[in-house]
N, C-alpha and C positions, 0 to 999 in steps of 0.2 A: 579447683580449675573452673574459670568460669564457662559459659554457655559459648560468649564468642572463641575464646579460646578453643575450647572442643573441635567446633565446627572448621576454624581454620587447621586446626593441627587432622584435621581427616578430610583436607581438601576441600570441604563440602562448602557452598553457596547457599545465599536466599533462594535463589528462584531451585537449586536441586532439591534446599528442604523443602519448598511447597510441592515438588513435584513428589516426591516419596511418602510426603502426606496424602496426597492424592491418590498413590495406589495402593499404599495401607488402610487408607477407610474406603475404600474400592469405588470412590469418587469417577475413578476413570479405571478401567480395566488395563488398559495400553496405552501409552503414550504418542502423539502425534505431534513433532512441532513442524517449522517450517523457516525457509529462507528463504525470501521474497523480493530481489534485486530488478531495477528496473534495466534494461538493456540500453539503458544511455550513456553509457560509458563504464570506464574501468575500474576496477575495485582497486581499495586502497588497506593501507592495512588495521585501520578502524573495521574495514567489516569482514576481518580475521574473526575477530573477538566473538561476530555475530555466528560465523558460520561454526569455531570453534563449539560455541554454546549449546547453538540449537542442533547441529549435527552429532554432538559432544552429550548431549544430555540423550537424545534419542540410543547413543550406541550402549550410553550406559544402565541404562535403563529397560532394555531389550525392545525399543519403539520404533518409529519411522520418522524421516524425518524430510521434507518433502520439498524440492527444489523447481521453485513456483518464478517463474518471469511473468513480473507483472508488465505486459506489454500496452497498455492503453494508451500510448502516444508514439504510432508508426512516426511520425515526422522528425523525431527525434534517436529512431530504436535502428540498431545495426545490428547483422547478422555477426560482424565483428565483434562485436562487446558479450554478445550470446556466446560467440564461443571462448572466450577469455574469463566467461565470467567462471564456466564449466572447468575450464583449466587450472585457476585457482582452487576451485573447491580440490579438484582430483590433486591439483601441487598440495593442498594441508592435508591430503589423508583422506578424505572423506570421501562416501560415495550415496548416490539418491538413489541408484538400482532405476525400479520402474517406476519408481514415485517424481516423474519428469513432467509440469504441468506445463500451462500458458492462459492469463489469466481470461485473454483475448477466446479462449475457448469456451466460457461461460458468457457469451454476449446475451445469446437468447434468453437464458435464464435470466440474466442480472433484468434484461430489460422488461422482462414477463414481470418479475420484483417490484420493478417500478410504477407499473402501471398499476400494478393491487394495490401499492402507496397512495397514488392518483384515487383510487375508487375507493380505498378509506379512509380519507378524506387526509389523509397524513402527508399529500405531497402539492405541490403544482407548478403552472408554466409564467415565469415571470419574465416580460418582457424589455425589464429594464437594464440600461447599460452598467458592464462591472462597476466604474466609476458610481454611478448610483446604490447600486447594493452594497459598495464599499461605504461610500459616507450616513447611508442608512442605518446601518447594522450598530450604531452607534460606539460608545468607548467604553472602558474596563469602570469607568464611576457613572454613564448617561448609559440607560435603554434605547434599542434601539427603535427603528420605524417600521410599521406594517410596510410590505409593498401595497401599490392599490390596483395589484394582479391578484394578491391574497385571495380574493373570496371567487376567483374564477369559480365558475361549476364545473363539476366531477367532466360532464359531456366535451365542454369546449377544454379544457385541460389535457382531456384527450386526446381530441383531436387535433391537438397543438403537438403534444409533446408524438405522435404518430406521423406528422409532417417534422419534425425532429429528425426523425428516423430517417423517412424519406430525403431528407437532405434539400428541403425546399426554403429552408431561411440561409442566409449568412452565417458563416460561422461565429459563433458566440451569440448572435442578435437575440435569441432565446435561452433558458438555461428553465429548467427542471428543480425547485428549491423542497426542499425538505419545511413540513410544518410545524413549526416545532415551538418555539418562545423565543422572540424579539424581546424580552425583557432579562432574559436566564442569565444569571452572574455569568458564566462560562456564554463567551462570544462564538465558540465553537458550535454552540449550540442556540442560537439567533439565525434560523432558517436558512441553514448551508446550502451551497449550490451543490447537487448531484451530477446531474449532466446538461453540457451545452450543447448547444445546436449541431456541433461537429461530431456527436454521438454515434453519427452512423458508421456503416460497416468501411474500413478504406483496406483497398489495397497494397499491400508493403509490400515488394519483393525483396529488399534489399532484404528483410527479418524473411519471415514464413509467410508472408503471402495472404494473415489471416490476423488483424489486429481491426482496434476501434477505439476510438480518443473522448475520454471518457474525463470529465473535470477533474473529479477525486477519485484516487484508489479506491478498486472494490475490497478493501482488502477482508473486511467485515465478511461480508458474501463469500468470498472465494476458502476463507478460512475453514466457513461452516461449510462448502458444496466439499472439501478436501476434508473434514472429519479432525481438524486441526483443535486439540486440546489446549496446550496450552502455545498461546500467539505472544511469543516474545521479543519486546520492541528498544530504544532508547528512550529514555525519558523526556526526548522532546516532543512524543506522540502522549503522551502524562495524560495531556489537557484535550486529547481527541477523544481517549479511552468511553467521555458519556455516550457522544455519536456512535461508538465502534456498538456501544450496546445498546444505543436506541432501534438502530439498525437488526441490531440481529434481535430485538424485543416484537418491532414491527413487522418482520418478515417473514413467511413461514419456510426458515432453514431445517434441515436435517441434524444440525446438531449447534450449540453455544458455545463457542470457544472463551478460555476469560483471557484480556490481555496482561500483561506482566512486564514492568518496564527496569530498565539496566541501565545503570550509565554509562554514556560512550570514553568508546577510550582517546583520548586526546595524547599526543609524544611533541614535545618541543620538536622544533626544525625540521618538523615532518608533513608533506599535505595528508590532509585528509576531510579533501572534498574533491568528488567527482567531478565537479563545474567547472572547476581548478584544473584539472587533468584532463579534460574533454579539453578547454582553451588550448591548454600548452601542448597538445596533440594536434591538436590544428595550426600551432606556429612552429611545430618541430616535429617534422615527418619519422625523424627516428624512432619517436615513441609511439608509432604504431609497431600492430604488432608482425612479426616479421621482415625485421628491419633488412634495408636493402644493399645489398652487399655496396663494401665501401660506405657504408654512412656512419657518419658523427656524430655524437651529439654537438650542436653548436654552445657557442660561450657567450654570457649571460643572459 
């Protein structure tokens, strides 16, 4: 009997053998994973697979598994899709107990984070437009371009990215980049933007009241402030994965999570994209939730 054989015939996965190796050389004591949906709309059943998994692995494994809304863009986030997304979990089985985060609840931290990136010389305030750090950042076969914000001093960096905060630029007019290689094969890693000008704190009633619009996912940071072992993603996050660990290399986190990637699941004739679902919820009132007495779905 071969090795894959074995494995499928006792149900078992890549990502469960790594994780059973983990607590047989006592790599990790207890396991922590985590589901990390943005409140921008509705799930689809691609991320069955995801909640099955990391919920799925935590119960069997006797661990936690932590049910984290990554909220950093109120202008998009509804208290609707928060609680649908809770719905779903609880419709497959599953439950988070008190392990209920938001990632919007680690602002102070993340931005405390950043500013030690600033003063180790690892970050700073670029003031060029997306368009330009777009066509900078070069291609998969040319290197990219210094910005010539690059060598800002630690002082005026600061004092930039602290009126960031303060909410005294345009939104976007400024952006916060990571220092990293403008030459590095992985584009991921050619001085990513961290946070824009719209960083600061907004208030969302329509969500909780307590969010901030932050460019890229903390999801690094939030992984390690939650105790997050292992962070399992799709493999279109493959090519993030150096960032995910530059970030938690540079940063003084309370713990390293490693990332672990899976393929998505794709079904013929079936969505599965939020974007997709968010639109046709805005063209067809039915599919919100709690449809309203007498409604139809409409035809085509």
């Amino acid at each position: 009997m071969t090795t894959d054989t074995a494995t499928a015939e006792a149900g078992r996965d890549f990502i469960r053998d790594i994780v059973q190796a983990d607590l047989s050389s006592r790599r990790h004591s207890r396991i922590v994973t985590r589901f990390p949906p943005e409140p921008n709309g509705y799930l689809h059943i691609g991320h069955a697979k995801s909640i099955a998994l990391n919920f799925g692995i935590a119960q069997e494994f006797g661990g936690q598994c932590n049910l984290r809304f990554d909220d950093t863009n109120p202008t998009r986030e509804e208290q609707e899709y928060i609680d649908s997304i809770q719905a779903d979990v609880h419709w497959l089985g599953y439950d988070w107990g008190a392990n209920l985060f938001f990632a919007s609840d680690y602002f102070e931290r993340l931005y405390g984070w950043a500013e030690g990136l600033i003063r180790a010389g690892h970050a700073y305030v670029d003031d060029q437009s997306q368009e330009e750090i777009r066509t900078s950042r070069g291609t998969l076969t040319e290197p990219g371009k210094n910005s010539p914000f690059r060598d800002r001093s630690v002082e005026e960096n600061l004092d930039l990215f602290r009126r960031m905060k303060a909410g005294e630029f345009p939104n976007g007019a400024r952006v916060l980049r990571a220092r990293i290689d403008m030459a590095a094969g992985n584009i991921n890693l050619r001085d990513p933007v961290l946070y824009a000008s719209c960083m600061r704190i907004i208030r969302a009633p329509a969500t909780h009241g307590r969010s901030i619009r932050a460019t890229i996912t903390p999801t690094a940071q939030s992984d390690a402030i939650e105790g997050v072992t292992h962070s399992i993603c799709t493999l279109e996050f493959e090519d993030h994965r150096p960032l995910y660990e530059w970030l938690l290399d540079k940063l003084p986190v309370p713990s390293k999570p490693h990332q672990y990637e899976f393929a998505r699941l794709n079904v013929t004739y079936t969505l599965l994209s939020k974007r997709v679902l968010t639109q046709l919820r805005a063209r067809r009132p039915c599919l919100r939730l709690g449809r309203p007495p007498g409604c139809r779905p409409s035809r085509g």
